[in-house]
C-alpha positions as CSV (number, residue, x, y, z in Angstrom):
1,X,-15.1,-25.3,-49.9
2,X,-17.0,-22.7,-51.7
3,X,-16.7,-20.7,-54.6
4,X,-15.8,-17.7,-52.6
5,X,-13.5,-19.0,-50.4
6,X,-11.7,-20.8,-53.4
7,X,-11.3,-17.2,-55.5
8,X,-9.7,-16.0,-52.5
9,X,-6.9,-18.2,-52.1
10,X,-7.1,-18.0,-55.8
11,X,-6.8,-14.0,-55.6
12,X,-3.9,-14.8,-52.6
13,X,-1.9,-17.3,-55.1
14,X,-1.6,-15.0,-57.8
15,X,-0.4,-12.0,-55.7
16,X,2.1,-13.9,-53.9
17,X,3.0,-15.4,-57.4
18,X,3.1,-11.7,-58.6
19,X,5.3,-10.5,-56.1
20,X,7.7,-13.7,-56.2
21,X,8.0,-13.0,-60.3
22,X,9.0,-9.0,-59.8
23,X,11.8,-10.2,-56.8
24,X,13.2,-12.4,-59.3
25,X,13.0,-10.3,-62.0
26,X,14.5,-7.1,-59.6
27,X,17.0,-9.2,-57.6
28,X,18.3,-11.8,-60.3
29,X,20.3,-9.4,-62.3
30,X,22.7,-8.8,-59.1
31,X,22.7,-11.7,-58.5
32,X,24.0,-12.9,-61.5
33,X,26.7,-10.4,-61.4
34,X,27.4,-11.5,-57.7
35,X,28.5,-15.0,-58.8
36,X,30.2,-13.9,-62.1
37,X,32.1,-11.8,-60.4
38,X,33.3,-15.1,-57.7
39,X,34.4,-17.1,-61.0
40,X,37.5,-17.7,-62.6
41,X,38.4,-16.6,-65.9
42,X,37.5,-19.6,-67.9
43,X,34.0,-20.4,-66.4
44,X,32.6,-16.7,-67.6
45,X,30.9,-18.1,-70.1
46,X,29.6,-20.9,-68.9
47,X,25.8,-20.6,-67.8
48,X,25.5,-21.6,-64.2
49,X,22.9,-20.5,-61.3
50,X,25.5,-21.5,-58.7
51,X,29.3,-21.0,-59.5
52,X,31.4,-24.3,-59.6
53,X,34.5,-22.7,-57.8
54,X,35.0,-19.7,-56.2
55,X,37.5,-17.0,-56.8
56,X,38.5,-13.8,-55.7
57,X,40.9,-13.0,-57.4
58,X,38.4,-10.3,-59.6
59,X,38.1,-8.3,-56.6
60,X,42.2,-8.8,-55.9
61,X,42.7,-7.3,-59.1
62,X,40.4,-4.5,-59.1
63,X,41.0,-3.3,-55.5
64,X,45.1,-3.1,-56.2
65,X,43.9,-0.7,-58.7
66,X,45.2,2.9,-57.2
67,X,43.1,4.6,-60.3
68,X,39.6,2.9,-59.2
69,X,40.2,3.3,-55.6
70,X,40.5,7.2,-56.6
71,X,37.3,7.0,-58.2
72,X,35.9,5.5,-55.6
73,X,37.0,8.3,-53.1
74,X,36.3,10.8,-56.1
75,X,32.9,9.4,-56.1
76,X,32.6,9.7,-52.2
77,X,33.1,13.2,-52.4
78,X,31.4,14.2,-54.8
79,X,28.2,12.4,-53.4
80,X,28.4,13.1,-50.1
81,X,28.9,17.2,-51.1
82,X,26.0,16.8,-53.5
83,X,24.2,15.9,-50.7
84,X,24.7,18.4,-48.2
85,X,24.6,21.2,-50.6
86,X,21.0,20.1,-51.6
87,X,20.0,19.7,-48.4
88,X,21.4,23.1,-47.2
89,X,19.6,25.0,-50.2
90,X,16.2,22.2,-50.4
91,X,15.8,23.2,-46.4
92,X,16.1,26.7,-47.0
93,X,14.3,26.7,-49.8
94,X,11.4,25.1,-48.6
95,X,10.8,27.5,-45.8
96,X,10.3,30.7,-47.8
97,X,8.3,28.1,-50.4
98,X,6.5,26.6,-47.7
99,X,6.1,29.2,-44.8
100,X,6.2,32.3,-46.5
101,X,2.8,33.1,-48.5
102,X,3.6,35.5,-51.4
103,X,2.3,35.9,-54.5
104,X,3.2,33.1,-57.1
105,X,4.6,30.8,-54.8
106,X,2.5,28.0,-56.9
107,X,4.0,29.1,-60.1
108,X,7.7,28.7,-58.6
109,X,7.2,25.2,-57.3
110,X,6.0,24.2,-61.2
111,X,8.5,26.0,-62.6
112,X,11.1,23.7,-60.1
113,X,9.2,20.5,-60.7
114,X,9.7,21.5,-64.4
115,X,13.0,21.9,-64.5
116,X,13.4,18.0,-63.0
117,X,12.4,17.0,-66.3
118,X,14.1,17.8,-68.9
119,X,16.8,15.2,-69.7
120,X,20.6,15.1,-69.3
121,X,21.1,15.1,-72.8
122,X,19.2,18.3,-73.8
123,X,20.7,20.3,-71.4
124,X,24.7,18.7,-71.9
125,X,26.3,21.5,-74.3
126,X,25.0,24.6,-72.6
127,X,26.0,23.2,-69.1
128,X,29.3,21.9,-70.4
129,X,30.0,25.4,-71.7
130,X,29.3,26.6,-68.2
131,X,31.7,24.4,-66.5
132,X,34.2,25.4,-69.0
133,X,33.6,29.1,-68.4
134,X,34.0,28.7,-64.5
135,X,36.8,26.5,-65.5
136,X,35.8,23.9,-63.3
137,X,36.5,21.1,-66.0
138,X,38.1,17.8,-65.0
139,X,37.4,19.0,-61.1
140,X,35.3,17.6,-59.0
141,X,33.5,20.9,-58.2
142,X,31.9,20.9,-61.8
143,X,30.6,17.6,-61.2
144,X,29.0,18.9,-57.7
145,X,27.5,21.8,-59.4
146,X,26.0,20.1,-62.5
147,X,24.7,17.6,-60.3
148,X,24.2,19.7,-57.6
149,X,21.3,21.3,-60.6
150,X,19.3,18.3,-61.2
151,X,19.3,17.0,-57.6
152,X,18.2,20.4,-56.1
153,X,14.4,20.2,-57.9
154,X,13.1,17.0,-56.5
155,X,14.5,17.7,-53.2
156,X,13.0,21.4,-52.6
157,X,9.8,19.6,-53.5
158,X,9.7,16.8,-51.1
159,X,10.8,19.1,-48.7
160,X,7.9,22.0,-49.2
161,X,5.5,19.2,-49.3
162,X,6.3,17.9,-46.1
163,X,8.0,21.7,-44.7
164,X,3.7,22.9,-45.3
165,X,2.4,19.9,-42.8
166,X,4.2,21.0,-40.3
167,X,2.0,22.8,-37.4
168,X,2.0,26.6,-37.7
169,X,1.5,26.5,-34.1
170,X,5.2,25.6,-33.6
171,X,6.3,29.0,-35.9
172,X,4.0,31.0,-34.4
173,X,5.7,30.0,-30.7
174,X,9.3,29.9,-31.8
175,X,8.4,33.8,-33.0
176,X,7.0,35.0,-29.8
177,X,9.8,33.6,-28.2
178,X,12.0,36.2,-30.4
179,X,13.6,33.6,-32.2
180,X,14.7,34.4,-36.0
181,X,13.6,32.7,-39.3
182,X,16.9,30.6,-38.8
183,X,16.9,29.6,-35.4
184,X,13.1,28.8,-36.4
185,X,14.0,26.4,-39.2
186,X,17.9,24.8,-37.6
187,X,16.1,24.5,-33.4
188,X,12.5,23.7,-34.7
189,X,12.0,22.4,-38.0
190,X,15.2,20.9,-38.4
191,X,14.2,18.0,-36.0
192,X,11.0,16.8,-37.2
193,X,12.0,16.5,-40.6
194,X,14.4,14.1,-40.8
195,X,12.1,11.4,-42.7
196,X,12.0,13.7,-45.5
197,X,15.7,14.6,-45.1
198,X,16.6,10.7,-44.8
199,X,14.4,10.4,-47.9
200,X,16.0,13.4,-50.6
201,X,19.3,13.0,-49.0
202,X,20.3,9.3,-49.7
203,X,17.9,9.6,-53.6
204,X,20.0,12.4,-53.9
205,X,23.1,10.4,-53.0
206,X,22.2,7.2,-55.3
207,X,22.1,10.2,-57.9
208,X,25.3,11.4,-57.4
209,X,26.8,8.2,-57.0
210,X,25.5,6.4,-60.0
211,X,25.5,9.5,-62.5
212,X,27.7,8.9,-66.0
213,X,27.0,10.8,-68.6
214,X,28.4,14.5,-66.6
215,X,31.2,12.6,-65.1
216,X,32.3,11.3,-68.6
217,X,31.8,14.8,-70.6
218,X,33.3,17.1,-67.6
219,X,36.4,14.6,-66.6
220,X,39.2,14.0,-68.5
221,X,42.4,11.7,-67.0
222,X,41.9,9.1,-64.4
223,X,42.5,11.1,-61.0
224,X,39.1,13.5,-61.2
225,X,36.9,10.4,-62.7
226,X,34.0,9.0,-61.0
227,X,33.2,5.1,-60.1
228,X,30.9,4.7,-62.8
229,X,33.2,5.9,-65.7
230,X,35.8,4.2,-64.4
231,X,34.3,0.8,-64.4
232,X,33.2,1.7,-68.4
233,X,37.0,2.5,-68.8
234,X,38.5,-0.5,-67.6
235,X,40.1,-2.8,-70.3
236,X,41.2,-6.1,-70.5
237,X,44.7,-7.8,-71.8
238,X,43.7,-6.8,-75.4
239,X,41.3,-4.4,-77.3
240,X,39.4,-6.4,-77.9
241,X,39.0,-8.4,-74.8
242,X,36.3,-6.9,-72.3
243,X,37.0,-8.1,-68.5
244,X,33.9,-8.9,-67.6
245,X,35.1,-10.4,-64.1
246,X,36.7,-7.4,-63.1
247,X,33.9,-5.3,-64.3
248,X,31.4,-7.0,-62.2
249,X,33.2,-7.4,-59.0
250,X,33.9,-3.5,-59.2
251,X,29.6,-3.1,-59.9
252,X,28.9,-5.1,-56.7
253,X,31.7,-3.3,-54.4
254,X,30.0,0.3,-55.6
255,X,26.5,-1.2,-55.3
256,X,26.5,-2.6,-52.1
257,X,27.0,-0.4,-50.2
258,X,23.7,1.6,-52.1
259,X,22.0,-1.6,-51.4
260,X,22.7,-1.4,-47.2
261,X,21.7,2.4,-47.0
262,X,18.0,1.6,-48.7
263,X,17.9,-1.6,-46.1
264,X,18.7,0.3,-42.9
265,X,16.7,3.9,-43.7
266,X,13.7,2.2,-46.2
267,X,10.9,2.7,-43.3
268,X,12.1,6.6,-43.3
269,X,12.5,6.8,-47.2
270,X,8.4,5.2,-47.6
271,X,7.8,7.8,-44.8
272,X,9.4,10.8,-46.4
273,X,8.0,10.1,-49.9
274,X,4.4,9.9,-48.4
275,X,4.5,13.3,-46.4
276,X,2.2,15.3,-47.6
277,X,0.0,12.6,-49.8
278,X,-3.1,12.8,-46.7
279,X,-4.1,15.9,-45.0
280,X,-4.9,15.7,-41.0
């Protein structure tokens, strides 16, 4: 065997290594909350790759829990309107930024990618005094529209990006066929650019779903709270005793469901997020 064929399986060996050491490293953490969410009270603690005995009575408890089954329809709907709100405007939005040529179309699509980045935090106190204003504090509408702010950005983007491949051919027919800027973007663009739609709409939905630090400034009592806060809320027999069984088996009922929605649309998410990244 020579030198080149052994640095090849050499080169092979450490990628495969590579990518076995970042599943672990990605996967492991569920996984340990999977199984310490299966054991019993008294084996919490104990250190184990593979629980002894099983029990479900974690997921009992947490699921006769009338104030985290609200949170989990709370969290539903606040998702799933977060979602088709962005959609809606991102759609819209990307027509007149992708279609339309006016002058400082460029400058509008930085000044949207900019406002992606600031953070939560710097932007907290002036938002919460704008929910309280609209008084839409401890209602779920103030948690549509604050996250409704910071998932609109990134989803105009990826939709402009991919809204500007599309074949001016197709506009230019649906116009001689006297058919309006709407009809244009619901009978003609609507259809082709559902990777991209697939792609913002479920990132957009993770969002949403997963968000804490809004749902715990603009919610107050247990019935407008979110999943997330409500698994930080939940308390044990004492106050000083955390319930870490309960609180993982609520982590992997709001998390597996993420996990199956990136499994069944993943080929349209890697297709979305790459529209736009080669020309022709």
């Amino acid at each position: 065997m020579t030198a080149r064929q052994l640095s090849k399986i050499a080169k092979r060996v450490g990628f495969w290594a590579l990518i076995v050491l970042i599943m672990v490293y990605a996967v492991f953490p569920f996984y340990y909350a999977v199984i310490t969410s299966l054991k019993p009270s008294s084996d919490l603690f104990r250190v184990e790759l593979w629980p002894s005995t099983w029990d479900l009575s974690n997921y009992a408890q947490i699921l006769t829990q009338a104030s985290f089954l609200r949170a989990i329809f709370n969290s539903i709907v606040v998702a799933v309107s977060v979602v088709f709100i962005a959609l809606l405007l991102g759609i819209t939005a990307s027509y007149a930024l992708g279609r339309v040529r006016f002058r400082g179309r460029s400058t509008v699509l930085l000044v949207i990618l900019g406002v992606s980045m600031f953070p939560q935090v710097a932007v907290l106190s002036g938002l919460f005094e704008v929910i309280r204003t609209l008084n839409l504090y401890n209602n779920p509408a103030g948690l549509i529209l604050s996250y409704t702010i910071f998932t609109l950005p990134f989803t105009v983007w990826v939709l402009t990006t991919f809204m500007k491949q599309l074949p001016m051919e197709l506009e230019e027919a649906a116009i001689m066929d006297g058919a309006t800027p709407w009809v244009t973007i619901t009978k003609v663009f609507l259809p082709l650019m559902w990777p991209a739609m697939a792609t913002t709409g479920l990132l957009a939905f993770i969002a949403a779903w997963n968000e804490f630090l809004f749902a715990l400034t603009f919610t107050l009592t247990d019935a407008q709270r979110t999943v997330p806060v409500a698994i930080a809320l939940l308390s044990g027999g004492s106050a000083y005793e955390l319930p870490w069984g309960p609180i993982m088996a609520a982590s992997v009922i709001v998390t597996v469901p993420l996990v199956v929605l990136v499994i069944i649309f993943q080929r349209r998410i890697v297709s979305g997020l790459t529209a736009g990244a080669v020309k022709g």
